[in-house]
N, C-alpha and C positions, 0 to 999 in steps of 0.2 A: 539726539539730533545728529545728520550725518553731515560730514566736515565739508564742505563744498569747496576745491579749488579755484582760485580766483585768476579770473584774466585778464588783458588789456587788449585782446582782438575786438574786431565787430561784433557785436552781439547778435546773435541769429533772431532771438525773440525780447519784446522791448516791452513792458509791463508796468506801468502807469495808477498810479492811485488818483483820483480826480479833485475830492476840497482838497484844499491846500498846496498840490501840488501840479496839477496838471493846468488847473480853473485858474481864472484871477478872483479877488476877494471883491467880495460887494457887502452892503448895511447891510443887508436880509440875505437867508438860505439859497431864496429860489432867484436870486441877481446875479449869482455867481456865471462867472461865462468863458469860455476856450473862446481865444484868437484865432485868424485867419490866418494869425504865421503860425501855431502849431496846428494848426489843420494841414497845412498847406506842407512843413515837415515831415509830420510822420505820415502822409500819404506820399512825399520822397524815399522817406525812409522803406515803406512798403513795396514801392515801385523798385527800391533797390535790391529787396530781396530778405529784408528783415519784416519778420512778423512782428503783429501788437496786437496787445491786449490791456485791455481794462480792468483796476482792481479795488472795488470803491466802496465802503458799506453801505454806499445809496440802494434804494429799494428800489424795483423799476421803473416805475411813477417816475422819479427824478435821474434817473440813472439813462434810461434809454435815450433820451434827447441826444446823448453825447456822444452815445455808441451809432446813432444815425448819422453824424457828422463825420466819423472818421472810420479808414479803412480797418474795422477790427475782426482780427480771426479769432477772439475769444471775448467773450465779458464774465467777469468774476463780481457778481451783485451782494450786498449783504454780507459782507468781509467773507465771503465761499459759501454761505448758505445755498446758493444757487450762484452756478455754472452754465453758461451758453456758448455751445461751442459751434454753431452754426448763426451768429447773429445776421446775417442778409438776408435767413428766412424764418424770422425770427418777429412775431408782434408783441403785443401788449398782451391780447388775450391769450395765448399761448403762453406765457412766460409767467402770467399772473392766476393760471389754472390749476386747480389742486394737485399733486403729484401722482395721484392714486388713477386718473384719468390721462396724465402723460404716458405715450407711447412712446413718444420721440427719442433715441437713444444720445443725443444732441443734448438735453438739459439733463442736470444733474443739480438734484436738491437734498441738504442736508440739515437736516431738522432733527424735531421733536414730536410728539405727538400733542396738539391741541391740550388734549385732558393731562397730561403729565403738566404744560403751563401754566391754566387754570391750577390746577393743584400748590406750583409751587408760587405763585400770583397770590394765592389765597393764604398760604402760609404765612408769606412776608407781611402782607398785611394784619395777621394776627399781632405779630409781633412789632410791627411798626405801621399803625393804622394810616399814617398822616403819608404815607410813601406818594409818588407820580411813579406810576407802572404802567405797563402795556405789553402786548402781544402785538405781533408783528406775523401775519398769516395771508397769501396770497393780497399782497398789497395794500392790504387792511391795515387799522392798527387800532385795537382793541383795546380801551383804555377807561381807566378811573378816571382822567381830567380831558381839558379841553387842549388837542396838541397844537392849535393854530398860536398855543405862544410861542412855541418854536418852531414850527414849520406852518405859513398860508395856505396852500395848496394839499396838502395828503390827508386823502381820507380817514378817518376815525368814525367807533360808534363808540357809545359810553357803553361800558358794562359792567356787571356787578361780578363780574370771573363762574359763573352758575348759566349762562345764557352762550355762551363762544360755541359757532359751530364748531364740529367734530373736523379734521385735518390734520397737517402737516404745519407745525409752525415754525417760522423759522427764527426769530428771537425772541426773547423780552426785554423790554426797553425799562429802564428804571432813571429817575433822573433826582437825586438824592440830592439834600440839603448837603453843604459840607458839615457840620455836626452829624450829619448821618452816615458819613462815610463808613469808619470803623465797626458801627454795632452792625448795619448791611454787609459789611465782607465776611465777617464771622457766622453771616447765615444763610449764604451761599450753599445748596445744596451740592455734594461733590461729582454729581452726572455733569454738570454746568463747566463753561470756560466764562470767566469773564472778562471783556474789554472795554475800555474808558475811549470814549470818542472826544476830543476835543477838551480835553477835560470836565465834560459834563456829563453826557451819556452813558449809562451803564451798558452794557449789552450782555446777557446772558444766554449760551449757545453752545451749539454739539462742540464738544469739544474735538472734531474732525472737519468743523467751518468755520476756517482759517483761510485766511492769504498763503500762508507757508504750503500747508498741504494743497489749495485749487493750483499753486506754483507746480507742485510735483505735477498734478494733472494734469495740466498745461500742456508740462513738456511732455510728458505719456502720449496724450494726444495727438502734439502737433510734431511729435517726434523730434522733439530738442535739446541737445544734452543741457542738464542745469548748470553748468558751465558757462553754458553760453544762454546766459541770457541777462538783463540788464532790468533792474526793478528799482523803480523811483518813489519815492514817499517823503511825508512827514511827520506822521503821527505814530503814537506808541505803539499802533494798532498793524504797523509797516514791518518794525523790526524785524521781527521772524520772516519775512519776505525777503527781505532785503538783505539777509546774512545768509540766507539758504541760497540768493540770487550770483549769479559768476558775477555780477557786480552791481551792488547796492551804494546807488544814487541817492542822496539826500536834497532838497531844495534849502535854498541858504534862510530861509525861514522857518525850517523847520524846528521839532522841539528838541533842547539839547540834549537830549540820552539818544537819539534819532541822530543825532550829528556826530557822535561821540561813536557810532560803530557802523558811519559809512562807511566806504571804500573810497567815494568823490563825494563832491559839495559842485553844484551847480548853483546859477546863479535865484533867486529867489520866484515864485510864481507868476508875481504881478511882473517880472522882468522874462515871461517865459524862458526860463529855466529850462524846464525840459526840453523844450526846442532847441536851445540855444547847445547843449548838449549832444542832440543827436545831430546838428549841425555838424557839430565837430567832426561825428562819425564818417560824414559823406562828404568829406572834404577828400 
């Protein structure tokens, strides 16, 4: 990992993880909701001359609502499985279209192959019959169970891991008992990265779709030293963002290994936080 030095300037480019940190909290997934005062901030902040961007594991279904609402020069979906670096010309069906048919040199998606999922889908289950798994493919989510226990709204179809069209996937979702914690990490196959959402979700993924590295791309793209740039989070899934970022923002909600290597503590979500932050900046 390469040392990134840290500043206290303006931050040229401002990068945002959305549950937890950007959103306010709601009972249900899909209640979660951004304010009119951070709407109304980081399209000052933008007007000022700072880029933003989005950095969420939301899948586009849930994700793009919020990249509509504000001025973003990047969204980073699917903790970096997919990269949009033009989102104003930017839909659903474009974004949620196999990779093999993108031309657009504007997305950038990083996956797995369908059949290598199914493969290791089917393995886990050998070994642990009773798992909740899933694929996660062009907006889809391919699954043994019924996912409206967690999420209302996002499509699923049941399948037996023998049936998944042929593509591009971009994770596997697993959502283990905690007595199943330990014997599932042990068999993890090593192509895999995996991250814990929330403390519940597993997520298994390229080990190059990350927050930390669409960070690097980011700035490649929009031409911005990683120096300068300002990345806000909460969750485990942040850190590597957030330490590579010229300065790694925590929400005072967030979890405490997440607070314990910020650089600032802003004030918490439901107190927009982040706004109250960039605030500061354009004083």
């Amino acid at each position: 990992m390469t040392t990134t030095i840290k500043t206290t300037t303006r931050p040229e480019l401002l990068v945002a993880d959305l549950d937890g940190t950007l959103l306010h909290d709601a009972e249900v997934f899909e209640d979660r909701f951004i304010t009119q005062r951070s709407i109304d901030t980081i399209a000052r902040a933008h007007d000022a001359g700072m880029k933003f961007a989005i950095a969420t594991a939301r899948p586009v279904s849930t994700g793009l609502q919020f990249a509509e609402k504000l001025p973003v020069d990047a969204v980073i979906y699917l903790n970096g499985a997919l990269i949009d670096f033009d989102p104003a010309n930017s839909d659903f069906d474009m974004l949620t279209s196999d990779s093999s048919q993108q031309s657009e040199n504007h997305l950038i998606k990083i996956g797995f192959s369908s059949q290598r999922a199914c493969e290791v889908c089917l393995f886990l289950l050998d070994r642990m019959p009773n798992l909740k798994i899933g694929i996660v493919m062009n907006d889809v989510r391919y699954t043994n169970f019924d996912v409206r226990v967690y999420w209302k709204t996002q499509a699923f179809q049941y399948t037996n891991f023998h049936d998944v069209p042929d593509g591009i996937a971009d994770k596997i979702t697993i959502f283990p008992e905690p007595e199943q914690w330990n014997e599932l990490r042990a068999l993890i196959p090593p192509d895999f990265d995996i991250s814990i959402s929330e403390g519940v979700m597993w997520m298994l993924m390229n080990p190059q779709a990350n927050k930390e590295h669409a960070l690097r791309l980011l700035c490649d793209r929009l031409d911005v030293p990683l120096e300068q740039t300002a990345a806000f989070g909460d969750d485990l899934i942040d850190i590597n963002m957030m330490s590579e970022s010229g300065r790694g923002v925590a929400v005072a909600n967030a979890n405490p290994k997440v607070l314990s290597i910020a650089d600032e503590i802003c004030p918490p979500n439901n107190e927009d936080g982040v706004a109250q932050w960039i605030e500061s900046q354009l004083r």
